[in-house]
Structure formats: C-alpha cells, structure tokens
N, C-alpha and C positions, 0 to 999 in steps of 0.2 A: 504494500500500500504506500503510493505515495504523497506528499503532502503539500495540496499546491502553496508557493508563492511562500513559504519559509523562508526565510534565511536567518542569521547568525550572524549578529551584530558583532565587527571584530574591534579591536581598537586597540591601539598601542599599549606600551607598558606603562608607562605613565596615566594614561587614564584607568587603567586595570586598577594600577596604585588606587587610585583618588577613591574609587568606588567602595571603599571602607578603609577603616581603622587598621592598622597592623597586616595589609595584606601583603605589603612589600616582604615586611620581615616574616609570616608563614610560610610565603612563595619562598623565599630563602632558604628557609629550613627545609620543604620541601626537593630543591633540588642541590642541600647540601653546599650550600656556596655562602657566604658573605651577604650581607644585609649592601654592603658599598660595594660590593660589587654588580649586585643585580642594581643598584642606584647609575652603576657607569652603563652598566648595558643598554637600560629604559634614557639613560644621554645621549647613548650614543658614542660615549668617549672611551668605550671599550668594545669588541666586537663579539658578538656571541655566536658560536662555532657551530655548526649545521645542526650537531648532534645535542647542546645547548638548545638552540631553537624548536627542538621537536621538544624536549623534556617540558618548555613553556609552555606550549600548547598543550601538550596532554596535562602540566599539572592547573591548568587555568582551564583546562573542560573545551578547549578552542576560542576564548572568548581573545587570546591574544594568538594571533598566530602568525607560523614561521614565516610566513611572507611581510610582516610588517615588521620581524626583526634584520632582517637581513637583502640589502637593494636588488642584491645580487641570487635572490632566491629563482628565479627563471634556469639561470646556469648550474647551480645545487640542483633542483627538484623542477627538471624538466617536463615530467609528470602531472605538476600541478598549473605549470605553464598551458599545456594540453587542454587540461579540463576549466578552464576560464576565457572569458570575451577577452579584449583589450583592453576592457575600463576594469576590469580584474574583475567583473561578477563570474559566480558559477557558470557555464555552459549546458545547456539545460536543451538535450536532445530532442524532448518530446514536443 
C-alpha cells in the first residue's frame, strides 16, 4: 500500500538541534562522538565522513539526512542521485 503525497520533512543539523532541548548532546551520545564535534559538523567547519552521514540519518529517524550533510552526496551515493528530480524531490514512478 502506498501512501499518496507523503513526504519527510528533512532539514539540517542545526535545525534538528533547535527542535528541543538536549538533542544535540543525545544525538552525540548516540553516535558516540563529542557534543563539539557534532556542533563542527551541523557548521560545517568539520566534515562528516559518508559512513558518519548514514549513522545521522538512521539515528535522527531520517529527519536529517545524508544529503544535507554532505555537497558532495550525488558522487558518495549515486543511488540516491537516481531516485530524485533535480530540485532533489523523490522521483515518484507512478
């Protein structure tokens, strides 16, 4: 069964942050890293490594995902370049 016209509101790591109290530093603990480090990553002034980027997404449910960490995601996960329009929505066969 599919479900028309869903989608999955994504949005960066800093708004991810904003959306409560202490999420920066659970998400931290979650993937084992530093509170200031996942603060350089959501800047930008550190870069998060492909396999980083997937950890976000699955521990954020997808509400942050790898393509909004990384410019460079088309050449990583050519895959996911495949299954989206240009304006980066889903590609939606039916």
């Amino acid at each position: 069964m599919r479900l028309a016209n869903t989608k999955l509101a994504l949005m960066d790591l800093k708004t991810y942050f904003a959306g409560g109290r202490g999420r920066a530093k659970s998400l931290a603990a979650q993937l084992s890293i530093s509170p200031s480090f996942l603060s350089q990553i959501a800047a930008g002034t550190a870069p998060a490594s492909p396999t980083r980027c997937l950890d976000i997404e699955k521990a954020t449910g997808g509400e942050v995902s790898r393509k909004d960490l990384r410019p460079d995601w088309r050449d990583i996960w050519p895959d996911l370049a495949a299954s989206t329009t240009p304006t980066g929505e889903p590609h939606d066969p039916a």
